[in-house]
N, C-alpha and C positions, 0 to 999 in steps of 0.2 A: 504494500500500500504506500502511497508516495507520501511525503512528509507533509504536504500542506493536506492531504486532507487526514492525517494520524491528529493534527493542532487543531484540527476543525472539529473532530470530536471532544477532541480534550475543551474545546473554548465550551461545548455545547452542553456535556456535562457538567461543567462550572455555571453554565443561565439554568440547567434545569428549575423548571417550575415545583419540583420538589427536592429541596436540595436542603442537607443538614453539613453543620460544619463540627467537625472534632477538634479542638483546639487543647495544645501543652504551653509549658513551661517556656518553652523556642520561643511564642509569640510578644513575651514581655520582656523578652533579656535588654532589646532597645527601650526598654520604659525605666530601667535601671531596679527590675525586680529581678534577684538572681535566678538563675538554675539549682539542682536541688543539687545538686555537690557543692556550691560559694555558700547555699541557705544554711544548710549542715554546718560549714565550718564557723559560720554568722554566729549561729543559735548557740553551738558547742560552746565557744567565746562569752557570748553576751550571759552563759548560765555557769560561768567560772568566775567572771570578773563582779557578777552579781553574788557570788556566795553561795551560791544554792548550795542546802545540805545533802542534796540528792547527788552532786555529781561525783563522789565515788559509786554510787549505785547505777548512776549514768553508764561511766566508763565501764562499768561490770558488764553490761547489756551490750554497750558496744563492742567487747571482747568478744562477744559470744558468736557476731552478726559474722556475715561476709563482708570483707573488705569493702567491696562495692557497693554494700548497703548505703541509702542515705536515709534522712531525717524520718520519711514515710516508712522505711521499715523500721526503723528505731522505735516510730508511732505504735505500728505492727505490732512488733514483740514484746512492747509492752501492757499492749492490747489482752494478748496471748496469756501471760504470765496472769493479768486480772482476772481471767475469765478460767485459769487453773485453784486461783486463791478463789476465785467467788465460792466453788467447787466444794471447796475444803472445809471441814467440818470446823477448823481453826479459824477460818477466811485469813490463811497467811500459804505465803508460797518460799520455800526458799531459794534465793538469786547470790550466788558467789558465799556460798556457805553460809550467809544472814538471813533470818527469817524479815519478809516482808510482806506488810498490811495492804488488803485492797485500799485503805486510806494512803498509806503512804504510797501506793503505784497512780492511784487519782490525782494526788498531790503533784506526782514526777510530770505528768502526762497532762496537766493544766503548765504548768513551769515550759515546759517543752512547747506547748501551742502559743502561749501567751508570747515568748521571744520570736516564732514562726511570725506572729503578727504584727509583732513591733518591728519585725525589720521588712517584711513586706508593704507596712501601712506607710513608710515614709520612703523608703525604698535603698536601697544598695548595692554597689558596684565590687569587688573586688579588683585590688590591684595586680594590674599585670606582672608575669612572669619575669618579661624582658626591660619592666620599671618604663614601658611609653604607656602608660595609665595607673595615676595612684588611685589608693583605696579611697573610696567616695561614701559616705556614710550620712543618709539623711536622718532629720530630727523633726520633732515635733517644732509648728513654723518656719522649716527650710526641708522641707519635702524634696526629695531630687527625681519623684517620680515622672513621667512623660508621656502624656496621654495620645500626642499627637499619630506615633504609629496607627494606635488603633481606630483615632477617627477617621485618618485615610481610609482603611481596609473598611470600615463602615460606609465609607463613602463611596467606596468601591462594589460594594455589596450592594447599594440601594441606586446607587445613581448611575451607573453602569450597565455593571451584570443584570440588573432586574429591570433595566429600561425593556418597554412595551409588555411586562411581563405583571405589571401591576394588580390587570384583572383577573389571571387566570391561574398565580401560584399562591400557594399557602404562606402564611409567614417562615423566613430563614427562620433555620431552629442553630442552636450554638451550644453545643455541647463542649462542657472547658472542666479542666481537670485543675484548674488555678484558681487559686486563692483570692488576688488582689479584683477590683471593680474598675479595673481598666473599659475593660466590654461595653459595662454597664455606664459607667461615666462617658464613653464615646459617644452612646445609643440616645443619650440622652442630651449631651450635647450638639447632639445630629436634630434633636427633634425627631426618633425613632420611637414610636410609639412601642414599648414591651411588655411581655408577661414571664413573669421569674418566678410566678409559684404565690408570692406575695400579696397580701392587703394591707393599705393602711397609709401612712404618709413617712415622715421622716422615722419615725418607729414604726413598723408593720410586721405583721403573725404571718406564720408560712400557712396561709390556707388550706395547698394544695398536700394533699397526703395520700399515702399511698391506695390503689384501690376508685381512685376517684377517674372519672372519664376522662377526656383530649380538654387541653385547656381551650379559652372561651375564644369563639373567634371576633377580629377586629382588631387581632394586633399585627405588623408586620414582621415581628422578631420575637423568638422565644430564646431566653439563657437558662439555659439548664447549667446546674455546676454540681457535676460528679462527687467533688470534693470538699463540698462547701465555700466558708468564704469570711474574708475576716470581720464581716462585719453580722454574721449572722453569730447567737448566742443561742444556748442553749436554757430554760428557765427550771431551773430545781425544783422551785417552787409547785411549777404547772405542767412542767416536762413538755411543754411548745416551746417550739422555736420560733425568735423573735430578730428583726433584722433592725439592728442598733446603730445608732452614732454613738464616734470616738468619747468617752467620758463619760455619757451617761452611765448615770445612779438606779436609771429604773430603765423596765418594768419592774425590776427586781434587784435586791443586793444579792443573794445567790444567784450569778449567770454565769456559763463560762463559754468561751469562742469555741465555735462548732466546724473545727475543718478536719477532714480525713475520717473515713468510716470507723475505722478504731479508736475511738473516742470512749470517755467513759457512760456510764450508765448503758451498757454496749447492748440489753437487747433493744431496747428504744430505740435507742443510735444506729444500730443495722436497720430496724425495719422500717421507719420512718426518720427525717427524709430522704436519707440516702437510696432505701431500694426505689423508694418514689423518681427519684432520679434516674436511675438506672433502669427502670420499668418507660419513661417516658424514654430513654436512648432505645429499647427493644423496639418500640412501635415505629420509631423513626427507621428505624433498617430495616422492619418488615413492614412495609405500607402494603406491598400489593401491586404497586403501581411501576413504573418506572420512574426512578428516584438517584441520588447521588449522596454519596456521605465522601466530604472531600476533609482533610486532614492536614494539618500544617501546626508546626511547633512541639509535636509530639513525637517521641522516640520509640513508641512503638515496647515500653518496658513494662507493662502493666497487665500483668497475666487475666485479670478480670474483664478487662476492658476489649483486649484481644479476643477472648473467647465469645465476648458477645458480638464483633464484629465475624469471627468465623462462622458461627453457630447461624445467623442471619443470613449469611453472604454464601454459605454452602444448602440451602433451604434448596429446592427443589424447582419452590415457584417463586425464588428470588427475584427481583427485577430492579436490585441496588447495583449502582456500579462505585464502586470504592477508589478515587483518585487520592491518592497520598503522595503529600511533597514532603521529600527529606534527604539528608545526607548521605551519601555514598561513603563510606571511610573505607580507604585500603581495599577497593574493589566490592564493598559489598552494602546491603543493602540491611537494612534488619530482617533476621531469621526469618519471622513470619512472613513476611513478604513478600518474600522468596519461595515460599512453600504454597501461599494462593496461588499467587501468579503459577504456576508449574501445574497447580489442581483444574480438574475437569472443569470450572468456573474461571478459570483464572484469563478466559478473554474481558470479564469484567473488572480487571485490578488493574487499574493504571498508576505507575509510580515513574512520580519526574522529580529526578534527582540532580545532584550539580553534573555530573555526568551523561545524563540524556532521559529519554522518555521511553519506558520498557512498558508497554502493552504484552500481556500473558506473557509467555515462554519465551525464553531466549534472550541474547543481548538487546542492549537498548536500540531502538528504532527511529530513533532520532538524536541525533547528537550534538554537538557544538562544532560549529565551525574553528573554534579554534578557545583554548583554556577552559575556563567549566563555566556552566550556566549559574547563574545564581534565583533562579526562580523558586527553587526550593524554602529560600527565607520570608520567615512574613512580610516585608516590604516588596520581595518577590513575587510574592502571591498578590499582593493588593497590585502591582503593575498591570497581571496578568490578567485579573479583573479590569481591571483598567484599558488595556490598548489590548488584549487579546495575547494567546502563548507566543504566536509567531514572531513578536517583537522580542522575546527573553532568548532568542538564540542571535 
């Protein structure tokens, strides 16, 4: 098939009239929100220099992890360990030969979320390797976060890719595995009308819970967040979740930040909001129809997340095509990826990478004229939205 019409599908998938976006860690690193290895080492820092009496208990749990764990398995295992102690007729578990309390692993696991959010909510850089970028470290009143990538790619999304497309597609759905309100602050600074689950105004209840139908139509955008978000909290009190501003004292004095499904009070926390979220990504890959889940900023690390994109996209009466932008490193692509593409479905996996555009099987089908493509990065992706693929070679 000859190269301009491989880009003419790839543009075509990208206008679908049903089109969901998967969204990682990748799309905020130009906002000066880290990646989850700089967050890790952020958090690590900020919960030694603070004292915490937990970080020998810390460093215990870190021992135990893979090397290549970051902060969300660290979340993980300690997730894991609660949920051994909830168990226990003692409600204690022992970690590095010390017995310890589901209070004291709640206690670790608020400590841990709470510095995830204070260096998210203002935002940080780490210093480069080679000393051509120091450490940048925002604060409350000099925030160094940057909203503007994401108003582009909003602005790409609505005033572009959905030109003449107004009457007859559903709202973009945005499925983001990230913490900060970049999305949400674009959307809204776009004048993008949304629905996030939420009622209410500057403080708002998560309405939407698990079991409940397709959200209401009239919006052009839905943000779903897999993983929560720093500004939703969780209420002890009422055990709803409640979407906060910085400081506030209410709805409640017992609140604590609700991101990462391994959170505590963990059956609550798995079933609601989280599977609710997770339940709204299902219906998006299986519509029915023919549809597109396009992916940028994400690595492809998250065995849950994977399995729901497999499980959907190997259906029978599938009718998703799955475009995913990402890295190529030393030849390869990430495992999954390589394993659709290769599967009896795998003419519906398109992956454009800095290296070229690989539709199913075999080498890439479209390549660079010359150095590597950079469409794979979110300001990539907003171009491509933007003036079509054909301009990103």
């Amino acid at each position: 098939m000859e190269t301009s019409d491989l880009l003419e599908q790839l543009d075509g998938h990208l206008c679908s009239p049903n089109i969901s976006w998967l969204l990682g860690a990748g799309i905020s690193r130009n906002a000066n929100i880290p990646l989850m290895y700089p967050l890790t080492d952020r958090v690590l820092f900020l919960l030694k220099e603070q004292k915490s009496k937990y970080i020998d208990l810390i460093n215990t749990v870190i021992s135990e992890i893979d090397d290549r764990c970051h902060v969300e398995h660290l979340l993980s295992h300690f997730g894991d360990y609660a949920a051994l102690a909830d168990r226990a007729k003692t409600k204690e578990i022992t970690i590095g030969g010390s017995a310890v309390t589901c209070a004291d692993i709640d206690s670790v696991h608020g400590e841990i979320v709470n510095a995830i959010a204070d260096t998210i909510r203002w935002g940080y850089a780490a210093a480069e390797k080679d000393g051509a970028k120091p450490e940048l470290i925002g604060t409350q009143g000099q925030s160094i976060t940057d909203v503007r990538p994401h108003r582009e790619f909003v602005a790409a999304c609505f005033k572009s890719a959905r030109a003449g497309l107004n009457e007859r597609r559903g709202a973009v759905k945005f499925f983001t595995t990230n913490y900060d309100t970049l999305l949400e602050d674009a959307l809204s600074l776009s004048r993008t009308k949304y629905w996030d689950g939420f009622e209410g105004g500057a403080v708002a209840y998560k309405a939407y819970r698990l079991g409940d139908g397709d959200p209401p139509p009239g919006y052009a955008a839905h943000v779903i967040k897999l993983h929560g978000s720093i500004d939703w909290h969780l209420n002890d009190d009422d055990g709803r979740v409640y979407k906060v501003r910085y400081g506030d004292t209410y709805p409640a004095a017992k609140q604590r930040v609700l991101i990462y499904p391994q959170a505590t009070k963990y059956i609550a926390a798995q079933r609601d909001p989280f599977s609710a979220q997770f339940e709204l990504f299902r219906r998006a890959l299986m519509t029915g129809v023919d549809s597109t889940i396009a992916v940028c900023g994400y690595s492809f690390g998250d065995d849950h997340i994977n399995q729901e994109l497999e499980m959907a996209l190997a259906r029978p009466d599938s009718k998703t095509t799955l475009v995913a932008f990402c890295f190529e490193a030393d030849g390869k692509i990430p495992s999954c990826l390589d394993e659709w593409r290769t599967s009896s479905w795998g003419s519906r996996v398109y992956v454009a990478s800095n290296k070229g555009l690989y539709v199913g099987n075999g080498p890439p089908k479209v390549v660079p004229s010359e150095g590597e493509l950079h469409w794979w990065t979110f300001d990539g992706v907003t171009k491509v939205l933007m003036n079509g693929s054909a301009g990103a070679l």
